[in-house]
N, C-alpha and C positions, 0 to 999 in steps of 0.2 A: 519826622515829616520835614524840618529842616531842610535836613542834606538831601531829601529826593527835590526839595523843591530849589536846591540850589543847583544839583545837579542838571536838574531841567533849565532853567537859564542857562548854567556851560554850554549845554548842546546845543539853546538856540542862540547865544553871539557868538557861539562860534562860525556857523553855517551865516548868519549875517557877516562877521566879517570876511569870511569865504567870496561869501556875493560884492562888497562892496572891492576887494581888493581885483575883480573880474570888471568891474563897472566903476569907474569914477562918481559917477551921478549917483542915480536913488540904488538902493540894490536891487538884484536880479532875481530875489528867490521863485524858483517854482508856485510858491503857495504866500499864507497870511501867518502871519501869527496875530491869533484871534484872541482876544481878554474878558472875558465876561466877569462883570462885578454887580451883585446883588445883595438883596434881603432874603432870608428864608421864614418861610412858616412852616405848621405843622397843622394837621389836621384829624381829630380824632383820638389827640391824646389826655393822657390823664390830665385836670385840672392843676396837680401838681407840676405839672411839666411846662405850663405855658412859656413861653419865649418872650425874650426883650428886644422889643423890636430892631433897634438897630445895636445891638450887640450881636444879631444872629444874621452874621454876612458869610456870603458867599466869593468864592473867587476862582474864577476857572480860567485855565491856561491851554491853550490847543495852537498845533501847526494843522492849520485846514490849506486845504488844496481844492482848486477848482476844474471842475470838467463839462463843458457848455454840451448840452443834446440839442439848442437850438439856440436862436437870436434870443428868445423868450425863457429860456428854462436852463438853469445850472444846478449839477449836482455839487455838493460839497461836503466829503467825509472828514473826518478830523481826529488828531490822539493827541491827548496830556492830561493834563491833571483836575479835579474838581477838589476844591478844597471848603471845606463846611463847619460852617461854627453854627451849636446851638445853645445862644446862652438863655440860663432861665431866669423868668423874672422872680418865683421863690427864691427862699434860701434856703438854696435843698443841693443836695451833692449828689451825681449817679453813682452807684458803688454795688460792689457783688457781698449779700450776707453771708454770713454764716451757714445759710441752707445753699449755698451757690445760687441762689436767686438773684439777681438784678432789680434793684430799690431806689427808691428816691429819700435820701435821709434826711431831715430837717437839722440843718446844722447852725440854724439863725443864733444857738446857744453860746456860739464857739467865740464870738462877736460881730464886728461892721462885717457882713460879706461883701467886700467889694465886688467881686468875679467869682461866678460859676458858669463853667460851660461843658460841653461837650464838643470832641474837634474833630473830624473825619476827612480821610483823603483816600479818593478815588482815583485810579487808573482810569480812561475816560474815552469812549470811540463813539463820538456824535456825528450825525451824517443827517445832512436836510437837505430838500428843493426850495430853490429860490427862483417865485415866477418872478418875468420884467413888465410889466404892462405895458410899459414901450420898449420893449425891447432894449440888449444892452449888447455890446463885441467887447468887455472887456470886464464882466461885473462892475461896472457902475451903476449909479441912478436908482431909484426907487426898487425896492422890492420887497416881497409878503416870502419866507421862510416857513417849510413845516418840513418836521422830520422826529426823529427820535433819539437815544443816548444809550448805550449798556455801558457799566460802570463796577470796577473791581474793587472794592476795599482791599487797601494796603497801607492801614495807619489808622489806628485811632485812640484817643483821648481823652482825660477829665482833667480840669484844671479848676484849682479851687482859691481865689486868695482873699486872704483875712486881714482885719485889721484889728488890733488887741485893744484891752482899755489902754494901753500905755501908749497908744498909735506905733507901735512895733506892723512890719506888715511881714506874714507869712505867706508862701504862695504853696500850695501840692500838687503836685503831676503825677496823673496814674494812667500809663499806658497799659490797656486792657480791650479785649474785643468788645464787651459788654451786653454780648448776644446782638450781636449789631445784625442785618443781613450782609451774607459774602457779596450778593450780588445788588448791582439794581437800573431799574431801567425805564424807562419814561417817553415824553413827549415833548416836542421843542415847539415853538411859533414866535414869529418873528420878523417885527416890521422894521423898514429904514430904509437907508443907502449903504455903500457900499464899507464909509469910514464909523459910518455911528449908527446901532441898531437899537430898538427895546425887545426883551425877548420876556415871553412866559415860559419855565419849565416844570410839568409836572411828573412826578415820580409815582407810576402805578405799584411797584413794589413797596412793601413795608418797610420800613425804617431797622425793626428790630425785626429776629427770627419770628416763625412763628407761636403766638402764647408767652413770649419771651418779653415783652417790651414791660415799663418799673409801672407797677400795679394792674396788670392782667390789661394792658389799653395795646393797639393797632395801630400808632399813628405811621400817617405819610406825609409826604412834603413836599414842596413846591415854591417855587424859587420865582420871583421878578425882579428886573433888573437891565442893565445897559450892556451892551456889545461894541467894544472898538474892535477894530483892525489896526494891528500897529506896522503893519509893512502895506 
C-alpha cells in the first residue's frame, strides 16, 4: 500500500510542477486535487468487531475535474485512492483458521495490545452534483454535493502490535484478502464551499463477501468527515 500510495503523489507533483513551470502564479491544473479525511464506522457487525473511534480513519485522495451544465449545477468525476483503517476496540486479531474461515481471535493473552487493525485500499472513481444556490462561474461559494463512489480493492491488511511484560514491542503484518468484498460502492453528500467541505459517505455493499464476514455478521460502513481542495 505504501508504494501505490507514493506513487500516487509522483504523478500528482509531477503534473503540479508541469502547471506551475507553465504559470508563474497559482497553477493551472485542469482539475482539484480533492483530500478527503475521516472517521469510519461499521454497522451490523459482530460485537466483537466494534471499532475505536478515532483509530478507525479514513483517507481519500482523488484528482476531480469539473464540468459546469449551468450557472447553478456542476458535475464532478474523480479517480484515486480510498484508504481505510478499521481498528478494533477488542483485543482480538482478523485472521483466516484452520478451516479457511475468517475469525476474530482473542489475542488479549499475548499481552498489552497496543494495535489492532485492519487496512484496506481502494481504487476509487466518485462522481457528484454540486448545486449553487446562488449560482457560481467558477465553483466557488456555497454548495450541497450528492453523487456516488465504485471502488476496487487493491491492498489489504492486518496489523497487530504488542507489548510484552518485559515492554519489548512486537508489531505483525498479514497481508491477506480476508474475504474482503472485490468490489464496493455507495453514496456521497456533501455541504460547503469550494476550499473546505463536510461530506457523509455511505457504502451500500458489504464490507466482507457474502456469509463471509468473522462470526457469520454483514457489516457495512460509512464514513464522516472533511473535504479540502488543495489546488
Amino acid at each position: 500500500m505504501r508504494s501505490i500510495f507514493i506513487g500516487f503523489l509522483i504523478v500528482l507533483s509531477q503534473g503540479t510542477l508541469f502547471a506551475q513551470s507553465t504559470n508563474e502564479g497559482s497553477p493551472d491544473l485542469p482539475g482539484d486535487l480533492m483530500v478527503n479525511v475521516g472517521l469510519n464506522f461499521l454497522q451490523d457487525q459482530s460485537p466483537e468487531m466494534d471499532l475505536s473511534l478515532f483509530g478507525s480513519k479514513s483517507l481519500g485522495l482523488y484528482y476531480s475535474n469539473r464540468f459546469e451544465i449551468s450557472p447553478a449545477i456542476s458535475f464532478y468525476p474523480a479517480i484515486g485512492l480510498g484508504l481505510e483503517k478499521y481498528s478494533f476496540d477488542n483485543d482480538v486479531a482478523i485472521v483466516r483458521d484452520a478451516d479457511d474461515v475468517v475469525v476474530l481471535n482473542d489475542i488479549s493473552s499475548l499481552g498489552d495490545i497496543k494495535r489492532t487493525k485492519l487496512a484496506v485500499t481502494y481504487l476509487e472513481i466518485p462522481a457528484e452534483f454540486r448545486f449553487f444556490p446562488k449560482k457560481t462561474s467558477d465553483g466557488s461559494g456555497f454548495f450541497i454535493g450528492i453523487g456516488g463512489s465504485l471502488g476496487l480493492r487493491i491492498e489489504s491488511h492486518s496489523k497487530v502490535r504488542i507489548e510484552d511484560a518485559q515492554g519489548d514491542l512486537t508489531q505483525n503484518k498479514n497481508r491477506e484478502d480476508f474475504d474482503l468484498n472485490t468490489f464496493r460502492y455507495g453514496l456521497i453528500g456533501r455541504v460547503g464551499a469550494r476550499g473546505i467541505n463536510a461530506f457523509y459517505r455511505i457504502y451500500l455493499s458489504d464490507l466482507f463477501d457474502k456469509d463471509k464476514g468473522p462470526g457469520g455478521a454483514v457489516p457495512t460502513s460509512f464514513t464522516v468527515g472533511l473535504g479540502i481542495n488543495a489546488f
